[in-house]
N, C-alpha and C positions, 0 to 999 in steps of 0.2 A: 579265791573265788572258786567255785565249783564249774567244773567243767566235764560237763556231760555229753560231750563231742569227744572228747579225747578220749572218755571211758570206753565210748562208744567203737571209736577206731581204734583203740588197743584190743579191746574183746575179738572184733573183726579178724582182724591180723593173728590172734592167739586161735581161734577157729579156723584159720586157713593154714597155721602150721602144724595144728592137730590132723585138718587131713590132708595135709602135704608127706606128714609122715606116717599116716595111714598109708596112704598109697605108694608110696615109694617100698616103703619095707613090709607091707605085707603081705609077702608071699617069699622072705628069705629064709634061706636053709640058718641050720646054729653056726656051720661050716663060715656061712659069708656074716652073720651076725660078728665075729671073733674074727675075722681075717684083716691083717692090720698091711695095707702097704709096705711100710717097712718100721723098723724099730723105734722109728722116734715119730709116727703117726699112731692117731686111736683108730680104734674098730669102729664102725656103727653101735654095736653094743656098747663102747667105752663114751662114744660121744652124747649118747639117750643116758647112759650114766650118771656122765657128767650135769648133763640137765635136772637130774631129780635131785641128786646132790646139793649143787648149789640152789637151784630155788628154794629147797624144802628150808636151807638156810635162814631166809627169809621168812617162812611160812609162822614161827612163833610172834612174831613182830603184826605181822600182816591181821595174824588171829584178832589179836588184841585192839588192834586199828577199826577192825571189822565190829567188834563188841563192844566199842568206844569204850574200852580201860587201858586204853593207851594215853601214855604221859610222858610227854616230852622232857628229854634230862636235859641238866643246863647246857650241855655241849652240844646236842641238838638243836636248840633254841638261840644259840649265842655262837656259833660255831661262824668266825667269817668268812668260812672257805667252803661254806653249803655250796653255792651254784657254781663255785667252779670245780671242784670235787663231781657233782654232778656230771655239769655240761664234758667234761674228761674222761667219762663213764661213759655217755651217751655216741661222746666223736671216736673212744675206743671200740667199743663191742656194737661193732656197725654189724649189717645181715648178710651182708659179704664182704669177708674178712682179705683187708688191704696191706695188713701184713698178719704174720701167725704171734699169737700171745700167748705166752706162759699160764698155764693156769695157776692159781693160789693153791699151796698144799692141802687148803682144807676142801675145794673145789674138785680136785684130782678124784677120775674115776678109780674104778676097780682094773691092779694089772693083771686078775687073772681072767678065765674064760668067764662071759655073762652068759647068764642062762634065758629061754627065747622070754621069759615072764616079762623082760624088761620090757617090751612092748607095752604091754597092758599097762606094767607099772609107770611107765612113762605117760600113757592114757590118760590114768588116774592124778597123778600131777598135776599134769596140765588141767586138766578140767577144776583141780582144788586151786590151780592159780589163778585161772578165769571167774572160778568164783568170786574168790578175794577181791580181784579188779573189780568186778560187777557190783559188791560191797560197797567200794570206794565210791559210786557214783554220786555220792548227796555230801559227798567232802570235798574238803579244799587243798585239791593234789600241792599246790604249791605252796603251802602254811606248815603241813603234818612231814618234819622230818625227821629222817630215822638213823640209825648207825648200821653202818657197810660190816656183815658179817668177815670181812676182810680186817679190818682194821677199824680200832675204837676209835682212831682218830678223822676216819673216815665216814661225813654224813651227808646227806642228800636228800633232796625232796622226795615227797610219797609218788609225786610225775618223774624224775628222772631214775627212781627205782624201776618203776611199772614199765616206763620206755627200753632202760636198759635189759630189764628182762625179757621180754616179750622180743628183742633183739637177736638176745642171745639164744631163743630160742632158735631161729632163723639160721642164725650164726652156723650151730651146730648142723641141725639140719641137713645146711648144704652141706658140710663139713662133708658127713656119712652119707649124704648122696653121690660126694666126687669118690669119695671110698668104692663104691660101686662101681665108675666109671674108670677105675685103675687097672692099667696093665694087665697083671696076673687074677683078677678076680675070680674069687671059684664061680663057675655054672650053676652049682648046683651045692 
């Protein structure tokens, strides 16, 4: 069925963490962009990283969905582990993180210094995944699934894709807003 309420409140939600992270980061120096808590936490930079990384993952899949030349392979179609694959996706990558998750190696930002671009680039992103969603609104989130850039064997509805991501945006977000609120934080 098509559902044009949930488009609706996904796009929502993706505009409010576009200028959640407007506002928060900009006016940081490159200093606090790279400044990592400690060794086994990312930067603000690593964590907007992260986000264009793995979404962009998506973004070939999403094209195609968007242009209707998407075709569902038989694993996608016949696959009997779509909604719970999913629903495990959606109870994982909540927008405040209930405990800390490994990220997939393909997922993993940059470990060296990010340069301030990532802002903008991060901007741009998000606005190409907003689009996408916006796309989706005359389809049937919950018929069209797709394979998890994580694993072939991993598939999900075009709804617990879009939830999950639009999450993880959040996710991180806050991530690099507590980075902010750390101990030794530079000033400037």
């Amino acid at each position: 069925m098509k559902d044009g309420v949930f488009i609706v409140e996904m796009l929502r939600k993706g505009y409010e963490a576009r200028k959640k992270a407007t506002q928060v980061f900009a006016n940081i120096s490159l200093q606090q962009l790279n400044w990592k808590p400690s060794e086994e936490n990312w930067s603000i930079g690593q964590c907007l990283d992260h986000l264009i990384i793995s979404d962009c993952l998506y973004f070939p899949v999403f094209k195609k969905i968007a242009e209707g030349k998407f075709e569902m392979k038989f694993w996608e179609t016949w696959n009997p582990l779509n909604s719970l694959f999913g629903k495990m996706l959606v109870s994982q990558v909540q927008e405040t993180s209930r405990k800390k998750l490994k990220a997939p190696r393909i997922f993993e930002p940059s470990q060296s210094n990010i340069d301030m671009g990532v802002l903008e680039r991060f901007h741009k992103h998000l606005d190409s995944l907003l689009g996408y969603i916006a796309d989706f609104s005359k389809m049937d989130v919950d018929k069209i699934h797709i394979t998890s850039p994580i694993s072939a064997v991993v598939t999900l509805s075009l709804r617990n894709a879009v939830t999950v991501l639009i999450q993880h945006q959040y996710r991180h977000i806050n991530q690099a807003s507590k980075v902010m609120q750390s101990k030794n934080f530079p000033l400037a």
